[in-house]
Backbone as XML, in Angstrom:
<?xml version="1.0"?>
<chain id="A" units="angstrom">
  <residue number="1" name="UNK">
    <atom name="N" x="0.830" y="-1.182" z="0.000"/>
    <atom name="CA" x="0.000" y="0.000" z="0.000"/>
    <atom name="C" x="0.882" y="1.256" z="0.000"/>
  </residue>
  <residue number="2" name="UNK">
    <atom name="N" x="2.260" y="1.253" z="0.905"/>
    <atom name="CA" x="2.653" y="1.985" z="1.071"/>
    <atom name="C" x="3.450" y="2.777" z="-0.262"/>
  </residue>
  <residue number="3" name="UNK">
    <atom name="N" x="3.565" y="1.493" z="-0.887"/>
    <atom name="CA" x="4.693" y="1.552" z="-2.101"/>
    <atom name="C" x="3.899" y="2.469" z="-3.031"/>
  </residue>
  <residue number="4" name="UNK">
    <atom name="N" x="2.279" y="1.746" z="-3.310"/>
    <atom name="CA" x="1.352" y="2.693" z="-4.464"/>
    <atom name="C" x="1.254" y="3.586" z="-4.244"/>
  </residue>
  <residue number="5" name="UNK">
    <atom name="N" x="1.195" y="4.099" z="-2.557"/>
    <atom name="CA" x="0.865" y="5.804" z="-2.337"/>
    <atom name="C" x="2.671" y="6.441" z="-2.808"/>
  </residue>
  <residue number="6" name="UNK">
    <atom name="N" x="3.581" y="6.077" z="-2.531"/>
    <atom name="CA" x="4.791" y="6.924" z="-3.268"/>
    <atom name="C" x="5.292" y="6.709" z="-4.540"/>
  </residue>
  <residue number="7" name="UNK">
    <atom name="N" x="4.234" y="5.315" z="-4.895"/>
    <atom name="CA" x="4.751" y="6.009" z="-6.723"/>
    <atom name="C" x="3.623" y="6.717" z="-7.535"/>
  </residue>
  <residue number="8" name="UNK">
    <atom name="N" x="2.587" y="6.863" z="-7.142"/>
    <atom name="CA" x="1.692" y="7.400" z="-7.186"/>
    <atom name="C" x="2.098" y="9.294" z="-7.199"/>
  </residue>
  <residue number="9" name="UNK">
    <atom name="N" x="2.751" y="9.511" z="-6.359"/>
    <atom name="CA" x="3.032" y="10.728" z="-5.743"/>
    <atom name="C" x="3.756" y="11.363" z="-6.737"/>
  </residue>
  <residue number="10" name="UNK">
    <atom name="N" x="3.503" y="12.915" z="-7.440"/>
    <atom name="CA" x="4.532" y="13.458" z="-8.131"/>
    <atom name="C" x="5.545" y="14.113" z="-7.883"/>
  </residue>
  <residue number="11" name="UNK">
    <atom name="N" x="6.761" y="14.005" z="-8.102"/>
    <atom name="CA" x="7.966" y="15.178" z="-7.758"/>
    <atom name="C" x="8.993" y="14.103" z="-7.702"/>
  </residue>
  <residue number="12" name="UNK">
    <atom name="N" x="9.910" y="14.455" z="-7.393"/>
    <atom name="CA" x="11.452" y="13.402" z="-6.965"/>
    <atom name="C" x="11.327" y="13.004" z="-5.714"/>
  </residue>
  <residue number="13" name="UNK">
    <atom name="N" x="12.560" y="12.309" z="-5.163"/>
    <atom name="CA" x="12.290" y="11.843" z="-3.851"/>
    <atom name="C" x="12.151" y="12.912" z="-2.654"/>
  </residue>
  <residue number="14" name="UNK">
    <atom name="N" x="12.685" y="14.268" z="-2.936"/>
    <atom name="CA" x="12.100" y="15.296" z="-1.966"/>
    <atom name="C" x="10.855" y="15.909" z="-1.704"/>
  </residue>
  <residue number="15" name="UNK">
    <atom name="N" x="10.169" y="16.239" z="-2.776"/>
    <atom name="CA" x="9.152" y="16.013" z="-2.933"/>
    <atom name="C" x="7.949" y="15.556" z="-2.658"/>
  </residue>
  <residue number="16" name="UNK">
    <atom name="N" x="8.274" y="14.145" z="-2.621"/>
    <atom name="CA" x="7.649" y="12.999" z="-2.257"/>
    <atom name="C" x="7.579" y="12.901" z="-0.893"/>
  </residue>
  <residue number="17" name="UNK">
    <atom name="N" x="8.581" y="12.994" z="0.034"/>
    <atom name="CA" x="8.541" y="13.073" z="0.937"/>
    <atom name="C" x="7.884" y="13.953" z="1.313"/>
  </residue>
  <residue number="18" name="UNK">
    <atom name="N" x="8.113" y="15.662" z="0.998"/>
    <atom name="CA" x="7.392" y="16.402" z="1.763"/>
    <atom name="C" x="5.958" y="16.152" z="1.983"/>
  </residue>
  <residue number="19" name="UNK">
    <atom name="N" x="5.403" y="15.722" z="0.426"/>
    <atom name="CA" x="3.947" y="15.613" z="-0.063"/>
    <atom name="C" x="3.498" y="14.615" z="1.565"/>
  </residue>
  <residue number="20" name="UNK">
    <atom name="N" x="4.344" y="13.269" z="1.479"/>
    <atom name="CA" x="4.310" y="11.946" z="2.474"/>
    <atom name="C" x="3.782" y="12.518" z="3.401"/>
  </residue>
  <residue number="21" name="UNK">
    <atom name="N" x="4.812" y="14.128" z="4.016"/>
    <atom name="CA" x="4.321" y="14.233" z="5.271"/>
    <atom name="C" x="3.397" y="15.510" z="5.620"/>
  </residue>
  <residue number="22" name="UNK">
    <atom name="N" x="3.260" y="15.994" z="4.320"/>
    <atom name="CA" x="1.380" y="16.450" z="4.618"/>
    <atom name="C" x="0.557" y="15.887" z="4.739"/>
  </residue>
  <residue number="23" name="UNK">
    <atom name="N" x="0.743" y="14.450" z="4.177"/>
    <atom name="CA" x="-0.582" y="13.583" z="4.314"/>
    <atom name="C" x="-0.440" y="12.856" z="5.446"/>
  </residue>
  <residue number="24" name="UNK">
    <atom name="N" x="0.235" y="12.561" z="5.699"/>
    <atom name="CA" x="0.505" y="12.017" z="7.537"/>
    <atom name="C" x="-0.017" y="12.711" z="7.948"/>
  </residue>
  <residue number="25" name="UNK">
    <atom name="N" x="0.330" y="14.034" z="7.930"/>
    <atom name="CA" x="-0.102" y="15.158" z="9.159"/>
    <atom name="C" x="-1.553" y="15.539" z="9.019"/>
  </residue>
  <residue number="26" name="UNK">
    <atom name="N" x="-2.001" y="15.488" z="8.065"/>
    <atom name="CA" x="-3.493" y="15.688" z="7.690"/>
    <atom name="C" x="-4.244" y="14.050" z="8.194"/>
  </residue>
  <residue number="27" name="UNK">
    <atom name="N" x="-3.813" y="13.134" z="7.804"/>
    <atom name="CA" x="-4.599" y="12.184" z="8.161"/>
    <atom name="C" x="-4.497" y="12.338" z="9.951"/>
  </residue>
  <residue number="28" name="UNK">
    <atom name="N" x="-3.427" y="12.304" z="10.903"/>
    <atom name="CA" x="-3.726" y="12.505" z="12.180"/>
    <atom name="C" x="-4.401" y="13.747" z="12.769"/>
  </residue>
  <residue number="29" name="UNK">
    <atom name="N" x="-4.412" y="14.734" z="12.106"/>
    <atom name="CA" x="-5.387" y="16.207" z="12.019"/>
    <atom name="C" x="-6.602" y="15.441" z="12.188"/>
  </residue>
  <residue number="30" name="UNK">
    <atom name="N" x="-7.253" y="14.861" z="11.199"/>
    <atom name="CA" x="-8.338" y="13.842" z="11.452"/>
    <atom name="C" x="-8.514" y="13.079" z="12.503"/>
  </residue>
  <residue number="31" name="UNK">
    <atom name="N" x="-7.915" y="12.493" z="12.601"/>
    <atom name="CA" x="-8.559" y="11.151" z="13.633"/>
    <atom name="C" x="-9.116" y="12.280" z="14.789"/>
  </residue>
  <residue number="32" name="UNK">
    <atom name="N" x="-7.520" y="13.088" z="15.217"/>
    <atom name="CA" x="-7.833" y="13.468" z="16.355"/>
    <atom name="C" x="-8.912" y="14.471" z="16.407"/>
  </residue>
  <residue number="33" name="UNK">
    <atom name="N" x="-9.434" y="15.014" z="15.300"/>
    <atom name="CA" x="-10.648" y="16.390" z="15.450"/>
    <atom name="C" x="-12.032" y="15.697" z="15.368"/>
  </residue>
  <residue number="34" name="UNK">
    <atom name="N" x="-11.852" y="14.633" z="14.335"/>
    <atom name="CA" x="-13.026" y="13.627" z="14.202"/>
    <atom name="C" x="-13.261" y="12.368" z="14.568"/>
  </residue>
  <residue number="35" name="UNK">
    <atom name="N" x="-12.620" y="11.662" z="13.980"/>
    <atom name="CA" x="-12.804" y="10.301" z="14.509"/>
    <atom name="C" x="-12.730" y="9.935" z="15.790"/>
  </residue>
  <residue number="36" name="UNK">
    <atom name="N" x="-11.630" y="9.904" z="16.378"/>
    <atom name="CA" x="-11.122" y="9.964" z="18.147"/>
    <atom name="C" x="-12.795" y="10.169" z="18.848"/>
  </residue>
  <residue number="37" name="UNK">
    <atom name="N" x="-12.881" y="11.878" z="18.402"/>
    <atom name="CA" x="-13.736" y="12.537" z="19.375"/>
    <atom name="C" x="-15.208" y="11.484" z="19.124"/>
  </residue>
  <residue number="38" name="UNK">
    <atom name="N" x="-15.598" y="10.886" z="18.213"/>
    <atom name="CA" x="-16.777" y="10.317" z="17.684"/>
    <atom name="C" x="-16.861" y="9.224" z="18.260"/>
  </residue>
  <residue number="39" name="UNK">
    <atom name="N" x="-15.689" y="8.532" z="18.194"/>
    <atom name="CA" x="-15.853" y="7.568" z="18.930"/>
    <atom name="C" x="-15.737" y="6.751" z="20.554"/>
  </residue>
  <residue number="40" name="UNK">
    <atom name="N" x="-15.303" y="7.906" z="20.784"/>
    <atom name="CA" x="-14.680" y="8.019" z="22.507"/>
    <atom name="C" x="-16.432" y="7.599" z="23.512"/>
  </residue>
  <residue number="41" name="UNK">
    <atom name="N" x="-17.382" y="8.047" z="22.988"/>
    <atom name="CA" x="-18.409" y="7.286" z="24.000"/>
    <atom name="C" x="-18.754" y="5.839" z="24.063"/>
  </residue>
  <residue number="42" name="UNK">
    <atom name="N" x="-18.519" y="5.660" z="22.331"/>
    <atom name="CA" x="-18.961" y="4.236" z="21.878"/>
    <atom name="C" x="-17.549" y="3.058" z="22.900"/>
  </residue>
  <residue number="43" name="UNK">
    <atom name="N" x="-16.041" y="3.679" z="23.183"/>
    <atom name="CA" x="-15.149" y="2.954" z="23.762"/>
    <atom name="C" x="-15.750" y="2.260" z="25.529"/>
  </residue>
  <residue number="44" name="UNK">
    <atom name="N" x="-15.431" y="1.571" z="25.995"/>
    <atom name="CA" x="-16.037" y="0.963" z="27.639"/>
    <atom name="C" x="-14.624" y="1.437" z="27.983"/>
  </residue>
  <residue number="45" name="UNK">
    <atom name="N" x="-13.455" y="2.526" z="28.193"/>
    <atom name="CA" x="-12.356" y="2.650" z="28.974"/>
    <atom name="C" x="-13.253" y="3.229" z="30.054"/>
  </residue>
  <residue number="46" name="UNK">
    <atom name="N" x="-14.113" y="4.302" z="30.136"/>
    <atom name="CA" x="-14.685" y="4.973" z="31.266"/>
    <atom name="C" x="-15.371" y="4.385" z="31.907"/>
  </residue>
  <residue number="47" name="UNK">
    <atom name="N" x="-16.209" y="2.880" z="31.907"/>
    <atom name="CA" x="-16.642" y="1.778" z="32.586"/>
    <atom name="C" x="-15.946" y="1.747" z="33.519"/>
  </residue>
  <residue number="48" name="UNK">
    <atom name="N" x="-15.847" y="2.104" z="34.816"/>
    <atom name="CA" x="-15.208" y="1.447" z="36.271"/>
    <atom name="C" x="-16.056" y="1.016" z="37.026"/>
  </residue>
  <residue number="49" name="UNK">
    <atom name="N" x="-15.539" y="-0.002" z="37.885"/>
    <atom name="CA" x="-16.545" y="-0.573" z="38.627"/>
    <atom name="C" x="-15.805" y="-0.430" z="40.071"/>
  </residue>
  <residue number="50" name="UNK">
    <atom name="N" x="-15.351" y="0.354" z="40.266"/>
    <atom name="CA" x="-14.588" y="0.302" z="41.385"/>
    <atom name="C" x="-15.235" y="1.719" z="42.597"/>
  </residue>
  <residue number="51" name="UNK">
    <atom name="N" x="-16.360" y="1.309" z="43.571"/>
    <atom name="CA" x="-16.889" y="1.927" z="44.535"/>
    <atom name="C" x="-16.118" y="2.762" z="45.278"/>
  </residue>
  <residue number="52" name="UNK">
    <atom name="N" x="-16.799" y="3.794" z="46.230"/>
    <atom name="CA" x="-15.979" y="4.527" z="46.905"/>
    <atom name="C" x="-16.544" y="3.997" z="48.536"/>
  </residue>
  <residue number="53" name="UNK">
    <atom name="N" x="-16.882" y="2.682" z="48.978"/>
    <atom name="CA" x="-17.430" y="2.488" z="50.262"/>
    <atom name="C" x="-16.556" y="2.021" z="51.272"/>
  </residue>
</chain>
């Protein structure tokens, strides 16, 4: 997968890279503004069962 997204990509290998790491940085821009936040109720981490008696 990784290979099709950098030959896919136009410019030389500098280029490429930079392009690489806008799209890194944009895809984690995401998770964390959308996805993360969307799914954080649907997760059971905040389930405790641990009383205060």
């Amino acid at each position: 997968m990784y290979s099709w997204i950098w030959r896919h990509l136009p410019g030389n290998g500098w280029v490429r890279a930079l392009l690489s790491l806008v799209l890194i940085t944009a895809v984690v821009y995401v998770l964390f503004q959308y996805v993360f936040p969307w799914a954080e109720p649907l997760l059971p981490f905040n389930d405790v069962t641990v009383d205060n008696q």
